[in-house]
PyMOL Python script that loads the backbone (N, CA, C, O; Angstrom):
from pymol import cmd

cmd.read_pdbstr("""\
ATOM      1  N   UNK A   1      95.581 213.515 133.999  1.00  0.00           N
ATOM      2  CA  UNK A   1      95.474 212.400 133.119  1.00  0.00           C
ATOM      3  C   UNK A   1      96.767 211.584 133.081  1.00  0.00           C
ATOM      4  O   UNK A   1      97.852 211.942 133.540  1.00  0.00           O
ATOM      5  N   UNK A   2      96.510 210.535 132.520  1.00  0.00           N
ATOM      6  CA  UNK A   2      97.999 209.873 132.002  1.00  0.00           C
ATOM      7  C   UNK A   2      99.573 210.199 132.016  1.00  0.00           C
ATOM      8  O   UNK A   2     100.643 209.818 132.489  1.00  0.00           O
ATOM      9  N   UNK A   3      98.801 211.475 130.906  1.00  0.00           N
ATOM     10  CA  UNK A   3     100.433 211.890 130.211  1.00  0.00           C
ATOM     11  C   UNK A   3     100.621 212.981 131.558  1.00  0.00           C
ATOM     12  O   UNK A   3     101.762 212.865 132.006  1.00  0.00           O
ATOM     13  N   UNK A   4     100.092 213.639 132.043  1.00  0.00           N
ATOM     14  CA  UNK A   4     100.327 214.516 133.037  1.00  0.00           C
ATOM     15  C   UNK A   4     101.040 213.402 134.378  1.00  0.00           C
ATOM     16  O   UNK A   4     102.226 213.291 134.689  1.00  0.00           O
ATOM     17  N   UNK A   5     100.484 213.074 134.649  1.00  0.00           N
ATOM     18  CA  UNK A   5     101.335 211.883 135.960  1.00  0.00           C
ATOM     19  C   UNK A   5     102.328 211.518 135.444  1.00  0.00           C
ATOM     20  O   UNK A   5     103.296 211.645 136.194  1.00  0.00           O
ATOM     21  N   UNK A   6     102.646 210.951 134.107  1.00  0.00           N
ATOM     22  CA  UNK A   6     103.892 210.642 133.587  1.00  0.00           C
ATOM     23  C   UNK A   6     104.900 211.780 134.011  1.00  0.00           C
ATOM     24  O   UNK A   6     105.559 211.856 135.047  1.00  0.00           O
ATOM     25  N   UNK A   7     104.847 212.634 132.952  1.00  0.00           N
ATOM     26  CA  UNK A   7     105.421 213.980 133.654  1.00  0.00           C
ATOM     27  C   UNK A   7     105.901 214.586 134.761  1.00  0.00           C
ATOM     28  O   UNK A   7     106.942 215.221 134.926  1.00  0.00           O
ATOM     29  N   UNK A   8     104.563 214.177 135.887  1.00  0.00           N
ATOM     30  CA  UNK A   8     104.847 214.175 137.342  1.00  0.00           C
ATOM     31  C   UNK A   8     106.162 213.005 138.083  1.00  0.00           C
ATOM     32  O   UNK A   8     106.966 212.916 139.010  1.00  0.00           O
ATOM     33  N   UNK A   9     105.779 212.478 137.210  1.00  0.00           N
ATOM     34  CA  UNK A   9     106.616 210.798 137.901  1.00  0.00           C
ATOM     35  C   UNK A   9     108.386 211.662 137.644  1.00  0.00           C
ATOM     36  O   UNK A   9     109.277 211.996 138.425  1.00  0.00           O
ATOM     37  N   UNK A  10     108.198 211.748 136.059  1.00  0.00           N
ATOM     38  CA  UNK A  10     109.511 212.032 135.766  1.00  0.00           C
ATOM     39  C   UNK A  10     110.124 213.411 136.482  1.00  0.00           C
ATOM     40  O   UNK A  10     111.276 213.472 136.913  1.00  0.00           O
ATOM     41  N   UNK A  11     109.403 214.235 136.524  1.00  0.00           N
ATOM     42  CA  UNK A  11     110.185 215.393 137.335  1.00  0.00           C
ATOM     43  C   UNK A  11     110.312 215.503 139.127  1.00  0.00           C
ATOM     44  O   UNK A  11     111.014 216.137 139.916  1.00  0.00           O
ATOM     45  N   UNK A  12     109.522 214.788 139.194  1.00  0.00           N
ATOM     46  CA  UNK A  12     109.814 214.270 140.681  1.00  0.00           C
ATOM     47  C   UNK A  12     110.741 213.342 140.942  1.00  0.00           C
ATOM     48  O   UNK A  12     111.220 213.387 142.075  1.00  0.00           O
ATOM     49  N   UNK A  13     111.283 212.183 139.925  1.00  0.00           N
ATOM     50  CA  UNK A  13     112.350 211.573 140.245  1.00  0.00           C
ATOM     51  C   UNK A  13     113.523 212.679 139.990  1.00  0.00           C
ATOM     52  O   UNK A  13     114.117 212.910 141.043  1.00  0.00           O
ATOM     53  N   UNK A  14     113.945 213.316 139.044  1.00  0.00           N
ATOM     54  CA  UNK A  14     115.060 214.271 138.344  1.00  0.00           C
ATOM     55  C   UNK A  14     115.047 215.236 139.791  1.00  0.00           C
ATOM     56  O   UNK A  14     116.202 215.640 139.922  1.00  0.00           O
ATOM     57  N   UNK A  15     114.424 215.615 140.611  1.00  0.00           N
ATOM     58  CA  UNK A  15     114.076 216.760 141.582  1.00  0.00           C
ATOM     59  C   UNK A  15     114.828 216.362 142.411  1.00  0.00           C
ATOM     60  O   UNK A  15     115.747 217.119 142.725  1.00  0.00           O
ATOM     61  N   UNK A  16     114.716 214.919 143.131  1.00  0.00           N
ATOM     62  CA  UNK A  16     114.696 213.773 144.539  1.00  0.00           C
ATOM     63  C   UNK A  16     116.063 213.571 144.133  1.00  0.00           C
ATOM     64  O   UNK A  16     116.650 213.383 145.198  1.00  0.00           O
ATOM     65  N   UNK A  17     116.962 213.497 143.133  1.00  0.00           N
ATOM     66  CA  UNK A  17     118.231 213.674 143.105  1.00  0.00           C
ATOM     67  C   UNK A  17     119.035 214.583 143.451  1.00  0.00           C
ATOM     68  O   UNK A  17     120.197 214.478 143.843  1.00  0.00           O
ATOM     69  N   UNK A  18     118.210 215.755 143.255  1.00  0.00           N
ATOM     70  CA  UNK A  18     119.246 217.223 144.119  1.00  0.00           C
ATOM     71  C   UNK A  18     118.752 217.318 145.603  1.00  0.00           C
ATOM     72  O   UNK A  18     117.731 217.043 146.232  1.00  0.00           O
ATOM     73  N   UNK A  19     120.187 217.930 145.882  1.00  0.00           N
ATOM     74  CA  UNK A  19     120.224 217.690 147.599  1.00  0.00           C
ATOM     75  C   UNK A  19     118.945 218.451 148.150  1.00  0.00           C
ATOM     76  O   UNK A  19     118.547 219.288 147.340  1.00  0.00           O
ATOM     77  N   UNK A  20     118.392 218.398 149.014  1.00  0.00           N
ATOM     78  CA  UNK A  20     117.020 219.453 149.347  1.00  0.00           C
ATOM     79  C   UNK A  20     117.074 220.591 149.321  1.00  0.00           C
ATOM     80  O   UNK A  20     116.243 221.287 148.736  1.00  0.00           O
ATOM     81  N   UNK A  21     118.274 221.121 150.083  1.00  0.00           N
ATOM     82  CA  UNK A  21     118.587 222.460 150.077  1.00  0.00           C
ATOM     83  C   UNK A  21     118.692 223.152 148.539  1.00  0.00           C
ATOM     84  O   UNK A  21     118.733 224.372 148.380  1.00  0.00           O
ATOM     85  N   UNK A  22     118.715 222.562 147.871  1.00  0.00           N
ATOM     86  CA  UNK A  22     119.725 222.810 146.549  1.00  0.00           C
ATOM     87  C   UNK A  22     117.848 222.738 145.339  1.00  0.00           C
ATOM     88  O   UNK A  22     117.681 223.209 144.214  1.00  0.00           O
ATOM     89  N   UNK A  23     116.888 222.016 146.178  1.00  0.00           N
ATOM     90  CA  UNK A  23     115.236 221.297 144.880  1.00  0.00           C
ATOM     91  C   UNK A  23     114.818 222.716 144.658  1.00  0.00           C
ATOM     92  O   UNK A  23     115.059 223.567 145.515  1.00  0.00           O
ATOM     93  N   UNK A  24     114.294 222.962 143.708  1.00  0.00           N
ATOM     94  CA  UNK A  24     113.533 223.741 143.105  1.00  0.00           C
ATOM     95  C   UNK A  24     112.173 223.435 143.704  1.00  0.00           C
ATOM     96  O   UNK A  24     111.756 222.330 144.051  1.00  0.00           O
ATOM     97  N   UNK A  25     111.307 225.078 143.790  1.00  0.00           N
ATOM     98  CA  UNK A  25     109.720 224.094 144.227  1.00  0.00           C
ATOM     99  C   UNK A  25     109.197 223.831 143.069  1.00  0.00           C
ATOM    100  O   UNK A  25     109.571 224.301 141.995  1.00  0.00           O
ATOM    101  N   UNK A  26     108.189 222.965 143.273  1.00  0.00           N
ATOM    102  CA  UNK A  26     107.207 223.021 141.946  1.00  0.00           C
ATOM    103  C   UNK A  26     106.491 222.447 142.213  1.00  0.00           C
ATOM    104  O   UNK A  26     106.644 221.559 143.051  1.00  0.00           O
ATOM    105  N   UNK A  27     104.949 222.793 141.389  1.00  0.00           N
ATOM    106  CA  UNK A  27     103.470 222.272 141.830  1.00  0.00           C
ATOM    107  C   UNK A  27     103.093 221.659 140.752  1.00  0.00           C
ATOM    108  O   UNK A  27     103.714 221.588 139.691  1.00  0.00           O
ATOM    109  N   UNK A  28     101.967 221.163 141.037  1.00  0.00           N
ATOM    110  CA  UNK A  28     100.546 220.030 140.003  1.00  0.00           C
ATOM    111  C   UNK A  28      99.964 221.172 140.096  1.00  0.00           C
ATOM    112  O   UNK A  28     100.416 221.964 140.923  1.00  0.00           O
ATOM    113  N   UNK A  29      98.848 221.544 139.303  1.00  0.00           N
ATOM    114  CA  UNK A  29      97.414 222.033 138.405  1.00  0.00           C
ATOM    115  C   UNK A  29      96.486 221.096 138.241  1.00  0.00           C
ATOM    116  O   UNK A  29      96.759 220.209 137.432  1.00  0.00           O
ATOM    117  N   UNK A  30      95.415 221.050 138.815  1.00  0.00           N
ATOM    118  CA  UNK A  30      94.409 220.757 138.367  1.00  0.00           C
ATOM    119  C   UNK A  30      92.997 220.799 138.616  1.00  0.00           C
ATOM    120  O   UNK A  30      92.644 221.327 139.670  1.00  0.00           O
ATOM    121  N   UNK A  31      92.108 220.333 137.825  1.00  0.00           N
ATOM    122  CA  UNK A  31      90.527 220.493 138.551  1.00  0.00           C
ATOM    123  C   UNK A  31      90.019 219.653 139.394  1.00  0.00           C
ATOM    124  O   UNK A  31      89.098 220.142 140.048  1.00  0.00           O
ATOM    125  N   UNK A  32      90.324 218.334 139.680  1.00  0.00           N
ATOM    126  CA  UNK A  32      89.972 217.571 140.376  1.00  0.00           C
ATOM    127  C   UNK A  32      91.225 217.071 141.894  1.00  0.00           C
ATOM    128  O   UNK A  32      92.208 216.329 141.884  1.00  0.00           O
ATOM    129  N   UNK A  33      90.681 217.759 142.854  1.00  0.00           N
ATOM    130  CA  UNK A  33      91.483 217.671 143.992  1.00  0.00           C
ATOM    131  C   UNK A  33      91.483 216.039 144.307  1.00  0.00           C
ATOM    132  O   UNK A  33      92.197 215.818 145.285  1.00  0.00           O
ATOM    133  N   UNK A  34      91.216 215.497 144.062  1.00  0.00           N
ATOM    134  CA  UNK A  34      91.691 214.231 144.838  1.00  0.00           C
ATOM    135  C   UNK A  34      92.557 213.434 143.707  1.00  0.00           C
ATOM    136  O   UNK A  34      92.981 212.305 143.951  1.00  0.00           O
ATOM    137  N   UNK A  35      92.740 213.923 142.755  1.00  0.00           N
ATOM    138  CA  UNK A  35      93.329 213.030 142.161  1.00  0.00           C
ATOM    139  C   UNK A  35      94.490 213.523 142.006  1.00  0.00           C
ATOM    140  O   UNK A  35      95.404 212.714 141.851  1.00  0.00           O
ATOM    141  N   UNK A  36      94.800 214.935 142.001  1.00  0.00           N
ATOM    142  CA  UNK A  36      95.819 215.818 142.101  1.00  0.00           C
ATOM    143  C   UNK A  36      96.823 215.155 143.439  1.00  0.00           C
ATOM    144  O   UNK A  36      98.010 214.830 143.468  1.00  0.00           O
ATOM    145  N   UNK A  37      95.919 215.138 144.311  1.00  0.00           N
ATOM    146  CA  UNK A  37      96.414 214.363 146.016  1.00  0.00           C
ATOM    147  C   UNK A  37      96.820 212.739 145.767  1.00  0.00           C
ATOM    148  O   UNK A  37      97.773 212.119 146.239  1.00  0.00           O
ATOM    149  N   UNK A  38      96.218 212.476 145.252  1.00  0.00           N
ATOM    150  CA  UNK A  38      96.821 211.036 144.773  1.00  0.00           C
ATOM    151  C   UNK A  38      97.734 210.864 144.068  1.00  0.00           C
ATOM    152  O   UNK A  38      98.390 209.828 144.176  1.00  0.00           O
ATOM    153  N   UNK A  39      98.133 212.081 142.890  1.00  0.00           N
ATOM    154  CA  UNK A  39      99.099 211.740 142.042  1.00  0.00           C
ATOM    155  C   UNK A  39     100.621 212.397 143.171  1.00  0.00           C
ATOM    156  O   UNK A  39     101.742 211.962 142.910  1.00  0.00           O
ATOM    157  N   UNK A  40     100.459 213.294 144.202  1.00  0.00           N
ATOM    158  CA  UNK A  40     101.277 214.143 144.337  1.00  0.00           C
ATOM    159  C   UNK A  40     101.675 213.152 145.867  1.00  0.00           C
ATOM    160  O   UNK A  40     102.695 213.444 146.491  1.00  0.00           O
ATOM    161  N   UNK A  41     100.745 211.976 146.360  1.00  0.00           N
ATOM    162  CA  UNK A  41     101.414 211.455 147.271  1.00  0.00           C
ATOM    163  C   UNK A  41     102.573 209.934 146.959  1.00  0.00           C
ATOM    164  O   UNK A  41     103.283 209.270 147.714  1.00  0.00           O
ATOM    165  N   UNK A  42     102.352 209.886 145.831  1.00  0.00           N
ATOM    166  CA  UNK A  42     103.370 208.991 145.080  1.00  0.00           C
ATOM    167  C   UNK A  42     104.674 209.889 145.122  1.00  0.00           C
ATOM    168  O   UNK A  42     105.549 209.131 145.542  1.00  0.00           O
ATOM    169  N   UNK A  43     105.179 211.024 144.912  1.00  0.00           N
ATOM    170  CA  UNK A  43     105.796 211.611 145.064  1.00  0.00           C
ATOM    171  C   UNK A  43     106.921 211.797 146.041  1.00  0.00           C
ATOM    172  O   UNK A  43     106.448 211.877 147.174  1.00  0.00           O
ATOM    173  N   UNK A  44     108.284 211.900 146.036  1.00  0.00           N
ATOM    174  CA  UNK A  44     109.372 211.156 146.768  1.00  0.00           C
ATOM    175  C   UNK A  44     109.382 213.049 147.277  1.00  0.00           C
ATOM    176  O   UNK A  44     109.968 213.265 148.338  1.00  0.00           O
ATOM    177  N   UNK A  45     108.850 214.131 146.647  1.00  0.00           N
ATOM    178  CA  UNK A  45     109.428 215.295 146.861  1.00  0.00           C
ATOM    179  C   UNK A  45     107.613 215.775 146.971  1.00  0.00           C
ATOM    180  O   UNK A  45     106.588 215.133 146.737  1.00  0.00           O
ATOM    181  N   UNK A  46     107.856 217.213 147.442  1.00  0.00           N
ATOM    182  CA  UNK A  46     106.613 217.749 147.857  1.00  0.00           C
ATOM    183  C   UNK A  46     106.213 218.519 146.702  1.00  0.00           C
ATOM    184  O   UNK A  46     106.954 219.461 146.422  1.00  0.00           O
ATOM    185  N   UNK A  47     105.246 218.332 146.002  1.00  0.00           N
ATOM    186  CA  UNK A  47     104.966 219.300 145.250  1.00  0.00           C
ATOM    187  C   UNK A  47     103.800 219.834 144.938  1.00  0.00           C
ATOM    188  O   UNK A  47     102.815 219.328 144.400  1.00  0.00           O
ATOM    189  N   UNK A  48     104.116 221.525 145.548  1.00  0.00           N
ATOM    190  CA  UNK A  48     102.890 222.039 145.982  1.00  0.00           C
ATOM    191  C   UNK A  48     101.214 221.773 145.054  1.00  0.00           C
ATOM    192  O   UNK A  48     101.293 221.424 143.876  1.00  0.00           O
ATOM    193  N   UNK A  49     100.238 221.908 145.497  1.00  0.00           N
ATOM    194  CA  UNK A  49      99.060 221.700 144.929  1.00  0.00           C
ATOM    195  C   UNK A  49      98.155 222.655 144.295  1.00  0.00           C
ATOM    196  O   UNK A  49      97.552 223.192 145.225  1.00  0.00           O
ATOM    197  N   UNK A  50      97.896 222.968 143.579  1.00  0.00           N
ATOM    198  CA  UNK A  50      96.930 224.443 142.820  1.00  0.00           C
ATOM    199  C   UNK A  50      95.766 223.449 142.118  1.00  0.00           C
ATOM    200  O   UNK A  50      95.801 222.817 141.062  1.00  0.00           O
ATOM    201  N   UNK A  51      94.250 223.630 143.604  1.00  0.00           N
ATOM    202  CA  UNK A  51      92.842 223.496 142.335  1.00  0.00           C
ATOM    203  C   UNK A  51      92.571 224.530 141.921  1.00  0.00           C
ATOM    204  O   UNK A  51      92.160 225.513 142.538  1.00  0.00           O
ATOM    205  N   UNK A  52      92.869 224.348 140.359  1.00  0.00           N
ATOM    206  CA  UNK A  52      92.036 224.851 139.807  1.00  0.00           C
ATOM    207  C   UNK A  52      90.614 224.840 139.242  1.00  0.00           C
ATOM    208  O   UNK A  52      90.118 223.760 138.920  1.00  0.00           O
ATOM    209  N   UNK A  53      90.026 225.821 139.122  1.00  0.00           N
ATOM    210  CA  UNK A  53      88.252 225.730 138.699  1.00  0.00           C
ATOM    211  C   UNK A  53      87.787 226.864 137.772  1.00  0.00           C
ATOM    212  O   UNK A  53      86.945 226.667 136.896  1.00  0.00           O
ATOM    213  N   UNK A  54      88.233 227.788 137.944  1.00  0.00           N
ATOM    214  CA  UNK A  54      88.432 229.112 136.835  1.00  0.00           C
ATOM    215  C   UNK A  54      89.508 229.802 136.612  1.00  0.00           C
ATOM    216  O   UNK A  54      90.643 229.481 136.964  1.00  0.00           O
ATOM    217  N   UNK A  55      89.076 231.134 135.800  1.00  0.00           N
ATOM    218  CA  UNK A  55      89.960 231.815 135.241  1.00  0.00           C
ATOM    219  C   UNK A  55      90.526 232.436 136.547  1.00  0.00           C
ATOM    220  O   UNK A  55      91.717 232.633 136.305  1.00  0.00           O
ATOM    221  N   UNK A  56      90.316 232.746 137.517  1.00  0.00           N
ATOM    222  CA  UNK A  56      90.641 233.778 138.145  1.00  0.00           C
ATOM    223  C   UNK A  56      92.129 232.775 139.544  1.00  0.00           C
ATOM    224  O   UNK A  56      93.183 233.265 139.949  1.00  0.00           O
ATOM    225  N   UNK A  57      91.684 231.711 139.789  1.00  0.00           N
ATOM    226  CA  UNK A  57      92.327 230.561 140.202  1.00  0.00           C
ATOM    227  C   UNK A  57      94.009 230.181 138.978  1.00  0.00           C
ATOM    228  O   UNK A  57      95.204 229.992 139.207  1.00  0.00           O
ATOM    229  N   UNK A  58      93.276 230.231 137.920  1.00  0.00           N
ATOM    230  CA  UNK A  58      94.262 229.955 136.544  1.00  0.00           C
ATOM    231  C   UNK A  58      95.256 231.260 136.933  1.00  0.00           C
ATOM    232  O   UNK A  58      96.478 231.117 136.919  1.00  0.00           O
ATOM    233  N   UNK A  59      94.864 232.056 137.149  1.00  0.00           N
ATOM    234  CA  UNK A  59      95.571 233.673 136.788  1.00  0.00           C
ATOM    235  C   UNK A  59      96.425 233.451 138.229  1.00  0.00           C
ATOM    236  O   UNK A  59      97.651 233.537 138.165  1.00  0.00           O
ATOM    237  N   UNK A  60      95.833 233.186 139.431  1.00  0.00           N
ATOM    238  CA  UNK A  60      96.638 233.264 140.537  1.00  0.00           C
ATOM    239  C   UNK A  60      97.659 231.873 140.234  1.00  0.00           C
ATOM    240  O   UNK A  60      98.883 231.955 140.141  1.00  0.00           O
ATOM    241  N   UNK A  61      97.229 231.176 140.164  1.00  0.00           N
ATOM    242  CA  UNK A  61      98.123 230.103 140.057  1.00  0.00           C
ATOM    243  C   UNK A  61      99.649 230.361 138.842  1.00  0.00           C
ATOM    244  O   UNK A  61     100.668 229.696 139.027  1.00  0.00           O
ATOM    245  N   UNK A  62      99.577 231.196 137.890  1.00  0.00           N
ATOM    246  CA  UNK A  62     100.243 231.095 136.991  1.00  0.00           C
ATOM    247  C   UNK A  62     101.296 232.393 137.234  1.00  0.00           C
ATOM    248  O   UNK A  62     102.486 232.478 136.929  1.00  0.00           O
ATOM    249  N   UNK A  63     100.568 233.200 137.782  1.00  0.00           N
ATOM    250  CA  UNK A  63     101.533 234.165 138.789  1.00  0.00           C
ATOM    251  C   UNK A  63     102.497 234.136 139.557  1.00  0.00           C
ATOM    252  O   UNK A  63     103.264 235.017 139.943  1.00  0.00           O
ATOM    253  N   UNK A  64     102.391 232.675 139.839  1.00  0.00           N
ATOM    254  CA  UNK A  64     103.193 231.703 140.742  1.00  0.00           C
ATOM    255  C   UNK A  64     104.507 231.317 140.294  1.00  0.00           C
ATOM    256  O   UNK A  64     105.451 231.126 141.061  1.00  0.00           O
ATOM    257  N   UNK A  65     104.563 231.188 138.845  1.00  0.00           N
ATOM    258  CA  UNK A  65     105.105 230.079 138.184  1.00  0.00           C
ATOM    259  C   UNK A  65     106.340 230.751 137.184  1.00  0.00           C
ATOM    260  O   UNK A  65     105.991 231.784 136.613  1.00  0.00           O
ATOM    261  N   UNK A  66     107.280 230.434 137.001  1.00  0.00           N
ATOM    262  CA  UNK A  66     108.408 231.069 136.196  1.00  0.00           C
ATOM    263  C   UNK A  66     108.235 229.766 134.970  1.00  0.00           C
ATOM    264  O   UNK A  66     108.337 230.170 133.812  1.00  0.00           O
ATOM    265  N   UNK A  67     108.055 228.682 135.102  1.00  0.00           N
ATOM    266  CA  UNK A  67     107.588 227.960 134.303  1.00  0.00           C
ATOM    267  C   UNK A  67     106.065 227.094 134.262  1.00  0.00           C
ATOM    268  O   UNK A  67     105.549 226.631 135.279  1.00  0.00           O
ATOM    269  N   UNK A  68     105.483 226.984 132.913  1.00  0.00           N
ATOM    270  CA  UNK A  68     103.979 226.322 132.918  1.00  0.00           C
ATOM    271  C   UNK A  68     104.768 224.847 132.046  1.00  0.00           C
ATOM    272  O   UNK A  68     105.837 224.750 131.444  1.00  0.00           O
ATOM    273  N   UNK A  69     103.954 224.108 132.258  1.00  0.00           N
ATOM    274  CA  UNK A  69     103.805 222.930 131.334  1.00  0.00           C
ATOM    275  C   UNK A  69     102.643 222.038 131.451  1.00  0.00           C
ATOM    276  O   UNK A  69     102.244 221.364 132.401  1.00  0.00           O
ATOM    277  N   UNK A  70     102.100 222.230 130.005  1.00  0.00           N
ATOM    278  CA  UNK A  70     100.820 221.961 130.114  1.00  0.00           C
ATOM    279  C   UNK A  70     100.393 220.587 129.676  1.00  0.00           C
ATOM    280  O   UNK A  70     100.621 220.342 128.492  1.00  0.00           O
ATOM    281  N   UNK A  71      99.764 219.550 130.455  1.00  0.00           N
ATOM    282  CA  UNK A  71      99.411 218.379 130.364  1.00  0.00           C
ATOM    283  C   UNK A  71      98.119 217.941 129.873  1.00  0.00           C
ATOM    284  O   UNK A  71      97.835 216.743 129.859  1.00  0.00           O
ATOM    285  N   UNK A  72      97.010 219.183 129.314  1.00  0.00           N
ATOM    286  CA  UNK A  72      95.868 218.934 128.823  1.00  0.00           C
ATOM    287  C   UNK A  72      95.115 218.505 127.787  1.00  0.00           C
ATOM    288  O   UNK A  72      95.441 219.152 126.792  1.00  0.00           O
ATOM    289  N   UNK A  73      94.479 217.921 127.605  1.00  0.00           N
ATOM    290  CA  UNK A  73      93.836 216.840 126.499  1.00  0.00           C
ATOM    291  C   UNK A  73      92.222 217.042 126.807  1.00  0.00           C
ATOM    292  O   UNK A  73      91.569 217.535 127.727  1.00  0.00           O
ATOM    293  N   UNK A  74      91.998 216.554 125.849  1.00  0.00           N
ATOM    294  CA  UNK A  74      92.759 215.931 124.529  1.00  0.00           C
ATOM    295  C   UNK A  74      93.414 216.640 123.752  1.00  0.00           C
ATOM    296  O   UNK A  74      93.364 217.809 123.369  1.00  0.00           O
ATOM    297  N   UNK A  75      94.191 215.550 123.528  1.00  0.00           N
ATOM    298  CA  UNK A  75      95.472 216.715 122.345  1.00  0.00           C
ATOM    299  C   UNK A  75      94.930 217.189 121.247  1.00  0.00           C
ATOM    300  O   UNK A  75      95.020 218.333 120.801  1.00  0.00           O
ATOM    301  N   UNK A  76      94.189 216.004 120.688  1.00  0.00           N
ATOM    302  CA  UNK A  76      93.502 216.301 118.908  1.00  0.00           C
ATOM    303  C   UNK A  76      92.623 217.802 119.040  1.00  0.00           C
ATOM    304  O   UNK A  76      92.636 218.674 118.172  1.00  0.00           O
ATOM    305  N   UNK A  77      92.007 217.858 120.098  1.00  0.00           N
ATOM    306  CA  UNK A  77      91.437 219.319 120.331  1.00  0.00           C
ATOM    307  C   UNK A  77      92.428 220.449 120.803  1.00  0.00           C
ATOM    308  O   UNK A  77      92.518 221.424 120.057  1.00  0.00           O
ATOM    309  N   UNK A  78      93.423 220.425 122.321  1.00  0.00           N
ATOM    310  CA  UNK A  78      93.516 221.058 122.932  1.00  0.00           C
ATOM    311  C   UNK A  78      94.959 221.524 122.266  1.00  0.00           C
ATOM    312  O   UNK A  78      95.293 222.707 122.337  1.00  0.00           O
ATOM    313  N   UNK A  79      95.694 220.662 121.697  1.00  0.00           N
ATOM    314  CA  UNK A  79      97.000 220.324 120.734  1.00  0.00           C
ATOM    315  C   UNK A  79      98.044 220.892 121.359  1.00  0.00           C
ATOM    316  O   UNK A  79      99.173 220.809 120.874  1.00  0.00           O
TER     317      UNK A  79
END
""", "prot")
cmd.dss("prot")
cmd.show_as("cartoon", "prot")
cmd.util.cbc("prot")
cmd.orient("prot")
């Protein structure tokens, strides 16, 4: 969504400032692969891709991760 690409925008610029050798990896989450691919080819740095579709995808994907940050909405529900 929105606020999630925002997010993307901003940590992909902060990333593209450290030397390559030196970037942290880090990926997008989400359910819809093409938009995930669209948000991640704006991207000055590579950042890996995880569709997700269930729990079991959620669980591998998060196994992955020393940090989550979660971009899901709606907020008024998901908060």
């Amino acid at each position: 969504g929105y606020t999630g690409s925002l997010m993307v925008e901003h940590l992909d610029a902060v990333l593209s400032m450290q030397a390559e050798s030196h970037r942290h990896q880090w990926g997008i989450a989400g359910r819809n692969i093409g938009k995930l691919q669209n948000v991640a080819s704006n991207c000055k740095t590579e950042p890996r891709i995880f569709h997700v579709t269930d729990n079991a995808q959620l669980s591998h994907m998060a196994s992955k991760c020393r940090v989550i940050i979660s971009a899901i909405g709606p907020y008024s529900i998901c908060g």
